[in-house]
N, C-alpha and C positions, 0 to 999 in steps of 0.2 A: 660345464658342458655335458649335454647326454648325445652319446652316439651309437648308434645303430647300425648295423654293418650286413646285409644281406641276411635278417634275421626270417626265418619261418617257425610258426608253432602251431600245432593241432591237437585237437582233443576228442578222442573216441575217432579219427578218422577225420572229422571235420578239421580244415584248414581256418585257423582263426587269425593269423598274421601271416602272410604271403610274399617273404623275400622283400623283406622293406628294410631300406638302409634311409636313414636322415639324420641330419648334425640339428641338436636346440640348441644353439647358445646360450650363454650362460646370462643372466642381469635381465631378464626381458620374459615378456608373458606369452606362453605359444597356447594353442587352441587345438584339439582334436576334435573334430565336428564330424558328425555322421550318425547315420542311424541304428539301432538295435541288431548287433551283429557282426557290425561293420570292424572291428578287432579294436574300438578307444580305447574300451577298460582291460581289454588282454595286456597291452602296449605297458599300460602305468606298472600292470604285475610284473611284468620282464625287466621293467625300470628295476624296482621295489628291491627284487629277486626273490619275488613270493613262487615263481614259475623260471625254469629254466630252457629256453629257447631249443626248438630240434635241431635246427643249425643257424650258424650264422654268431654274432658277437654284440650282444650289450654293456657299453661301456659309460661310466659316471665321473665324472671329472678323472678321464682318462685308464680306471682301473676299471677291468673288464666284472662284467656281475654273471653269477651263475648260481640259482639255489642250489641247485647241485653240490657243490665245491664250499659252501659256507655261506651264510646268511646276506650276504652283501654289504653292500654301503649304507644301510640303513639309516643309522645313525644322522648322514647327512641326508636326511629327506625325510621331509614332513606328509603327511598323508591325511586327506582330510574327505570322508565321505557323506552320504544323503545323511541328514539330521543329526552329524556329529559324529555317527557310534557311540554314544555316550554310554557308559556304566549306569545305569540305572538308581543302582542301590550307594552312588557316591557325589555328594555335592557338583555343583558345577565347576567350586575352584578346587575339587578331590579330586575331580577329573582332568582339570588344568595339568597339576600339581605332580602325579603318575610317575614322569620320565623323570623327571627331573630329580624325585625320591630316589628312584632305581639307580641314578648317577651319583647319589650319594651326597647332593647338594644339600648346604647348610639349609633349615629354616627363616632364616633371615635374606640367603640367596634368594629362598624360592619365592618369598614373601616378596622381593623387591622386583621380582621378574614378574608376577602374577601382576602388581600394582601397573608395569609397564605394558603391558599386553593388556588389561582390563583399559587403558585411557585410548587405548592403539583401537579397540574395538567401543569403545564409550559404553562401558558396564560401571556399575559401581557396589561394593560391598554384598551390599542388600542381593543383586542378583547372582553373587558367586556364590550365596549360601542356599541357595536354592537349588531340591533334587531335580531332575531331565523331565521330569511328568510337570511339572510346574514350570514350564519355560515352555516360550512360543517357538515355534519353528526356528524363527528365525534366530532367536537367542541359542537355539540347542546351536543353531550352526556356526555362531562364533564361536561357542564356549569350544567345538571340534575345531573352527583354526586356531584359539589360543592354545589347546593342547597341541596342535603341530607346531605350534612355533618357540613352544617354551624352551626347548633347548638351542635356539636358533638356527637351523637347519639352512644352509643353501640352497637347497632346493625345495619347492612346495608341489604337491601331486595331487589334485584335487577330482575327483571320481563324479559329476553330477551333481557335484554338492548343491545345489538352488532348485532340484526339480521337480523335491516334493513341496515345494512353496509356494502359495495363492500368488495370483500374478502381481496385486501388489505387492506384499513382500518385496515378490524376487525383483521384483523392480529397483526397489528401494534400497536392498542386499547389494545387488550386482554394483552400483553405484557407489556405494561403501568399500565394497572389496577391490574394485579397480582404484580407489584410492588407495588403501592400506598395499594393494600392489606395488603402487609406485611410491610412496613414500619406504618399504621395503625393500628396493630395487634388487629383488632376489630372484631366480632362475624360478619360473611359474608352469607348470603344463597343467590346465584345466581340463577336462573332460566333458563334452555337452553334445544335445542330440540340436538346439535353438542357435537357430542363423541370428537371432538379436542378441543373446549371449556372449558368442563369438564376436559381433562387431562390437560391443562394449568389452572383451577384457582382451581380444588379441590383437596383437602386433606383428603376428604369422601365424594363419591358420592354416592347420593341414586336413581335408577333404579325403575321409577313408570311405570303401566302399569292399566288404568281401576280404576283409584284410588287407587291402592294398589301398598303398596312398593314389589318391585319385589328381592331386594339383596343391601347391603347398604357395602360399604369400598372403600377401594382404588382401580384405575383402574386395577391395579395388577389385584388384587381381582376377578373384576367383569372378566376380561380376561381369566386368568388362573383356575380358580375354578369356572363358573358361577353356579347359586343355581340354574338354570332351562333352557330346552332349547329358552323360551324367548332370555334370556340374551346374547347368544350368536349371535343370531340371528338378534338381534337389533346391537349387533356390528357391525356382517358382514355385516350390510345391508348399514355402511358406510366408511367400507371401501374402499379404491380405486382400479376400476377395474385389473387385471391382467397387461396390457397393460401399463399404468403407474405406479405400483410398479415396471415393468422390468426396465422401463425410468428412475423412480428417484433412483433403486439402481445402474446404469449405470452411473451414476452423481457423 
């Protein structure tokens, strides 16, 4: 469970998270949706405890986090951003492989975790020996969730991860990943600016705007009952023009 307890934080004066308290549950995929500013990617730092909150309390399966005071709960949270972050100058399955070194795992461990996460993502050999320049978008972005998942983490925190990716791709991705979600049934908070994102991988999405949550449920929810005309407003702003809803219900 991640909770949040009347948190604020600001940078240079600017207010980036604005007094926001909410409980994630744990087992289940949540969704932070909004646009460029709106405090998603501040949120996952405060998670993380890359940043420590000006007031208010960040707490991870119940122990409060604070950079401040020591690096946090890391350990149990997986972290997974645009195109991996991958190390450049280290194979795909080098890349994998990283944490699980640092823990001191056997060779034979790591080799038999790398085999489990490579079938989890449908890789095989051939493409774990391959450097980040030689893999397609979409592969950089696995090889970045099988490096967050290698040590098994309860929690996964994923920053945009699909946005630098042609639409098919991400198409194709999001599809993948919302399986490997729930065959994982692990504690998810995604990050996305895309209302079709959100309805393919959450199960509660929370509507930020100016650092503040603007309406938090399902996209039912946020559609049918919005709690402001934000809410609305941000939907229709992506939806598809008139001109191809006539096309694709003609199809």
């Amino acid at each position: 469970m991640i909770q949040l307890e009347n948190v604020t934080k600001s940078f240079g004066g600017v207010v980036a998270i604005d007094d926001v308290s909410m409980v994630l549950e744990g087992g289940s995929t949540h969704v932070l949706l909004g646009s460029s500013g709106s405090g998603k990617s501040t949120l996952l730092r405060l998670v993380l405890g890359l940043v420590s909150p000006d007031s208010g309390t960040v707490r991870v399966g119940g122990e409060a986090v604070d950079a401040a005071i020591r690096p946090g709960p890391r350990g149990a949270i997986g972290y997974v951003v645009q195109e991996g972050g991958l190390y450049p100058h280290l194979s795909a399955g080098e890349n994998v492989s990283l944490a699980a070194e640092a823990q001191g795992w056997t060779a034979e461990r790591i080799r038999a975790r790398i085999d489990e996460l490579a079938r989890l993502v449908g890789f095989d050999d051939g493409i774990l020996r391959l450097f980040p320049h030689e893999l397609s978008g979409g592969q950089r972005q696995r090889v970045g969730l099988m490096r967050s998942l290698v040590l098994d983490p309860p929690i996964l925190l994923l920053d945009e991860p699909l946005g630098s990716l042609d639409p098919l791709v991400r198409a194709d991705l999001q599809e993948q990943l919302r399986d490997i979600f729930a065959a994982l049934r692990k504690t998810v908070v995604l990050v996305t600016h895309d209302i079709r994102e959100a309805v393919v991988f959450g199960q509660t999405i929370t509507l930020m705007t100016q650092g503040k949550v603007v309406q938090q449920g399902s996209f039912a929810d946020l559609s049918r009952t919005p709690s402001s005309p934000f809410v609305t407003a941000f939907i229709n702003a992506q939806r598809p023009p008139p001109e191809l809803q006539e096309c694709l219900q003609g199809t």
